[in-house]
Each structure stands twice: as C-alpha cells, then as structure tokens.
N, C-alpha and C positions, 0 to 999 in steps of 0.2 A: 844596025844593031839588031840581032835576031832575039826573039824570045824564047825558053827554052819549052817546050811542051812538057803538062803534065799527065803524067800515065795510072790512071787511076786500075787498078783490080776490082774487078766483079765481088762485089761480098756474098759469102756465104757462110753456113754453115753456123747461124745464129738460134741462141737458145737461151733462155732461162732458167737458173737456176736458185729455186726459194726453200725453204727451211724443209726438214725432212720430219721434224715433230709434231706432234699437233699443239695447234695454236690455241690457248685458251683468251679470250674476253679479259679484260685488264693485269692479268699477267704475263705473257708473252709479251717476243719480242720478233720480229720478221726481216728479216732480210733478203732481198734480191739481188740479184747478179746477174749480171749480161755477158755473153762470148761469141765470138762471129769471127769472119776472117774475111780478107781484104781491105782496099782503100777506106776506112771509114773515117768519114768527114765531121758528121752528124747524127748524136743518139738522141732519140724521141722517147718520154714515155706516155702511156695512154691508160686509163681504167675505165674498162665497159663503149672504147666508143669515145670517152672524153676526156681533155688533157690533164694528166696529171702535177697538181701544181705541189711546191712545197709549204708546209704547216705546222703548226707548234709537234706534231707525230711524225711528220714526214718529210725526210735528209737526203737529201741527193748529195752521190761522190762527188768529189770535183773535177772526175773526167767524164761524169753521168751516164756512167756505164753500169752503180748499181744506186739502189733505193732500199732507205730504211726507216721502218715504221715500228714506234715505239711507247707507248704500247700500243696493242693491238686493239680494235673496237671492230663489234658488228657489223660495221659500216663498211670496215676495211676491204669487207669478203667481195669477191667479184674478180672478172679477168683483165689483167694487169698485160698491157703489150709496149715492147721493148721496138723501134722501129731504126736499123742503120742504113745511111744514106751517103751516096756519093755521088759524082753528077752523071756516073753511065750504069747504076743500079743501086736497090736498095732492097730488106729483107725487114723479117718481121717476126717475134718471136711470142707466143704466148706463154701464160701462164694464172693459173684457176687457184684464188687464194681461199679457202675456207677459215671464219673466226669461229670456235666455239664457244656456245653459252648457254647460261639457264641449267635446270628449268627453272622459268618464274611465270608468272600469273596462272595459277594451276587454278582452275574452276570443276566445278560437279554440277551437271546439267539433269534435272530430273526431276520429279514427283515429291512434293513436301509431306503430304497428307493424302494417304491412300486407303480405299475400301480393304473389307478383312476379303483375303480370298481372288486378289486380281494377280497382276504380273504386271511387274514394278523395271524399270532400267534403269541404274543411273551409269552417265556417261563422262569420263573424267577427260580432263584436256589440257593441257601445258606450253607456253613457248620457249622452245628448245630447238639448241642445236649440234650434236644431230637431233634424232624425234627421241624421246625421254620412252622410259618404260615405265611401268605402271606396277603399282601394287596394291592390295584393299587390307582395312582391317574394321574388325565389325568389333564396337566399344571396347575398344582396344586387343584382340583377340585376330590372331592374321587370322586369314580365309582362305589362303592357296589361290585366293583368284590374281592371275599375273596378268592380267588384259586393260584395255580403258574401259571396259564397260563390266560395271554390276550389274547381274539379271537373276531377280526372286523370280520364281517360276508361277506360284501360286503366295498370296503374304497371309504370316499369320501372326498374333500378338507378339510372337518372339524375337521376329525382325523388326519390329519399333526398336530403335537407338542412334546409336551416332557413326557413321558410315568416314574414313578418311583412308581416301585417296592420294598414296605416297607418290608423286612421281621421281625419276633418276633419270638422270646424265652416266652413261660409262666414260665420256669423255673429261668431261670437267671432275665428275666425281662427287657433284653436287646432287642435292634434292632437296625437294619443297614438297609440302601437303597442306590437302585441303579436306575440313568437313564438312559432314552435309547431312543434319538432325531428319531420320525421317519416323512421321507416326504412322500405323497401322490402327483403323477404329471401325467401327463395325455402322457402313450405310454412312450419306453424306458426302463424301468422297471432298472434293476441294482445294483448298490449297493453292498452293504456287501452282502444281502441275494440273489439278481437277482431276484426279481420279479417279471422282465418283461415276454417279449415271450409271443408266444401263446401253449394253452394248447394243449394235445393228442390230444382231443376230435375235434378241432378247428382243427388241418394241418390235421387229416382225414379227415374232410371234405372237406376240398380246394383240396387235393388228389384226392376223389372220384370224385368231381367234372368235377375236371380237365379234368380223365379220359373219364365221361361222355362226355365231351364237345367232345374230339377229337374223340369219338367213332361214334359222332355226325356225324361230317364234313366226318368221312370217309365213311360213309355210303350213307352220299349225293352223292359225288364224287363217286360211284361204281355205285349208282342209275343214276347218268347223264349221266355218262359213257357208260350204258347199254342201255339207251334210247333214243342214239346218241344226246343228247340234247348238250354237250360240242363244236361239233362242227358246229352246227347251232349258238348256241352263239358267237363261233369264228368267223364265216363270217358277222355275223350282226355287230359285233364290229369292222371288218374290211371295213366293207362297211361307216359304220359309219365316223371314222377314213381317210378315204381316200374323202370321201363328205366335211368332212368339211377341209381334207384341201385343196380342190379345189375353196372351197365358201372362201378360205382366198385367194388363189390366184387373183381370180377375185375381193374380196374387193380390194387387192394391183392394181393391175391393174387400177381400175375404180381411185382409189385414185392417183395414178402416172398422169394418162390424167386430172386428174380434176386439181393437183398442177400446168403443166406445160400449161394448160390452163389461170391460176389466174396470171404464172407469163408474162404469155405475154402480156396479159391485162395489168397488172402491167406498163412494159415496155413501149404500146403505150399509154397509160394515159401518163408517164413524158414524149415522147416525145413532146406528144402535149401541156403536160404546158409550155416546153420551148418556143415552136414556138410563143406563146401566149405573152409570156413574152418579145420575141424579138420585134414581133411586135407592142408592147404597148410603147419598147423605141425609135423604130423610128418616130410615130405618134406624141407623146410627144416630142417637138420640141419649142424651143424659138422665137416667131413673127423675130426677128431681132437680131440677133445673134454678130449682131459689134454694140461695143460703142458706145455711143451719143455724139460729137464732140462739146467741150468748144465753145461758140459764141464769132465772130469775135470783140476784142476792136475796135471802131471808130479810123480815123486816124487825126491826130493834127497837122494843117500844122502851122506853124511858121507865127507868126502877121506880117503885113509890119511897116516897120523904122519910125519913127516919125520924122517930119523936123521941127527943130527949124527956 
C-alpha cells in the first residue's frame, strides 16, 4: 500500500488588512483580515512580540484568518502580526494599530505668586493621542496665544487673574481645560513657584560692591595712617571735647550764681510785702474804738398830795 504525498506551495504574498478610519477610545470598532497565497496550514496571531489571545473585545474568525476588537481601548494600539505556515515555508504580515484619545489629565506647571516686574512661564500639558493643541485665555478673554507655554515677559498688576489652558484633540474632537490662579505683588516672591529673591546677576553686584566699598575705607585708613593725619584728628577732637566741656562748666556755674541770686531777691521782696502789710493794719485804726453810750432817760420826781 503506497501512501500518497502531499504537495504543499510555498506561501506568499501575505498582508493585512485593518480599518481605514481612525479609531477612537471607546467608540470604535477594528477589524483585521489576513490574505496570502499557498499551502496554508496554520494562521498565528501576535501583538508586539506576544500571543495574541481571545477576550470579552477580542473574536477570532473561525478560519483565524481575521480578528476583531470591539470596542477599541488604548491598550489596543501596537503591532499586530498575522503569521502563515506550512511545513516547507511560512510568512508574516504586519500591521500598526493606532487607538485615539483624550485629551485628559491637563495640568498648568508654573509660578503661583510672582514679584511685580519678573518673567513668569506657565507651561500646559495633556495626555493625548495624537499630542492635543493648546490654547490660553486670560480671565476668560482668549489671548491668541496657540502654544503649551504662557510667557509674561516682564508682570505687572494686570496679569494677576485666572489663566485656563484649553487643550484639543482634532482627532476625537474632544477637549479638556485647566486653571491656574496667578497673583502679581510687589517684593516677597513665593508661592508654589518662589518667584521672589533676587537674581545672580543682582547679589553679584551688591557683592562686588560691597567689596569695593571696604576696599575703599581700607585704603583711606592706610592713607591717614601714613600721613600721620589720624592722630592730629585725635587731638583736635580732644581739644574739641575737653573746650566744650569746660564752656558747660562755666554755663553751670554762671547759671547756679544767677539762680541763687533771683532767689534771694525773691526772699527780700516777701519780706518787705509783709512789713508793708503790717504796717497798713496798724495805721488802719477806728476814730473811737468803744461804744456810744445809750442817753440818759430824764428823772420823774413824784407830784406833790393834793389837799382836799
């Protein structure tokens, strides 16, 4: 009994073919398909490298020649390989799936609380896919700024408000924002970001300064030193010093005789108002000093007897 041989063909000419729309994050839906030619025995799929299995999203034909994932998720994205086999060759087909999404988690990176007069950045950022664009409005007011980054050049009172950062998707068609309260105040700096301080550029020169200054005085001082001038200045200051307080002495002095002068004055002035006063009560004196004596009644001598 002979057995009969089988004759396999070389496969070729394998490819994949996946959706032509784009794919959005929980709406979408993805399809793949496989084609090739010759013997094929055996179709394999793989994602990134590693086997692809079936899951509550993911349906395999039942000649496993195409895969369908429904819906789509972020996870999905990555390269997808189709592999046919036979036992005298085999081929291999790729294909690059993209999920789109977002934007979400939009953040503003930057300076809470800034000096009056610095240069401020804030920096917006999003995760998206594709990358999101960007748009600013300043307390509710666009700004024409289309970039992730806000930049005040120099701040002054008027940009203290409330800064939100629009991001977009052209894909999904979505967007998200986010804001970001910033104050302008004058010295202090602080904040979230420390805005305050002063720059490099600024403590070198109060440094250099400084240094000059002291470099200054010491030079004086070596120079006076040298030209005995320090202690001629000492003597004039002492001469100085020791004059006037001799002209305080004698002011004290002349003021001590001039006090004890006023108050003796003082003294014989009230003795003599008293004297004055004494003698004005003795002069002041009443003509007649004793009563004036009631006048004598007449005396009533008794009528003589009438004789009948």
């Amino acid at each position: 009994m002979h057995k009969s041989a089988v004759i396999c063909k070389n496969i070729t000419n394998v490819s994949l073919i996946g959706p032509e729309e784009s794919l959005i994050e929980g709406e979408s839906s993805a399809n793949i398909s496989s084609e090739g030619t010759g013997s094929i025995l055996s179709v394999q799929w793989m994602k990134n490298n590693s086997p692809l299995s079936t899951s509550n999203s993911i349906i395999f034909s039942s000649d496993n020649r195409s895969v369908s994932i429904s819906p789509v998720q972020r996870s999905d994205s990555g390269e997808y390989q189709c592999t046919y086999r036979n036992p005298v060759s085999s081929e291999t087909a790729k294909l690059n799936l993209i999920i789109n999404y977002g934007p979400e988690e939009v953040s503003v990176k930057g300076e809470d609380v800034v000096d009056l007069g610095v240069r401020v950045s804030l920096s917006c950022s999003a995760n998206s896919e594709p990358s999101a664009s960007f748009s600013w409005k300043f307390n509710g007011a666009d700004t024409n700024v289309t970039t992730d980054t806000f930049t005040i050049n120099e701040t002054d009172f008027t940009h203290s408000g409330d800064y939100i950062c629009t991001a977009w998707n052209n894909v999904t068609k979505r967007n998200a924002s986010k804001k970001h309260a910033l104050l302008v105040k004058v010295g202090g700096g602080g904040g979230g970001g420390g805005g305050g301080g002063l720059s490099s550029g600024a403590i070198a020169g109060i440094v250099i300064g400084v240094l000059v200054a002291v470099a200054g005085i010491c030079g004086l001082i070596v120079y006076l030193t040298k030209t005995n001038k320090i202690p001629k200045l000492n003597q004039q200051r002492k001469g100085q010093a020791s004059g006037a307080a001799q002209s305080r002495q004698e002011t004290k002095a002349r003021g001590d005789g001039t006090i004890l002068g006023k108050m003796s004055e003082h003294i014989y002035e009230n003795d003599k108002h008293e004297n004055e006063h004494e003698n004005m009560y003795e002069n002041v004196k009443p003509e007649n000093s004793r009563r004036p004596r009631a006048p004598t009644p007449p005396q009533v001598s008794n009528p003589p007897p009438v004789r009948r």
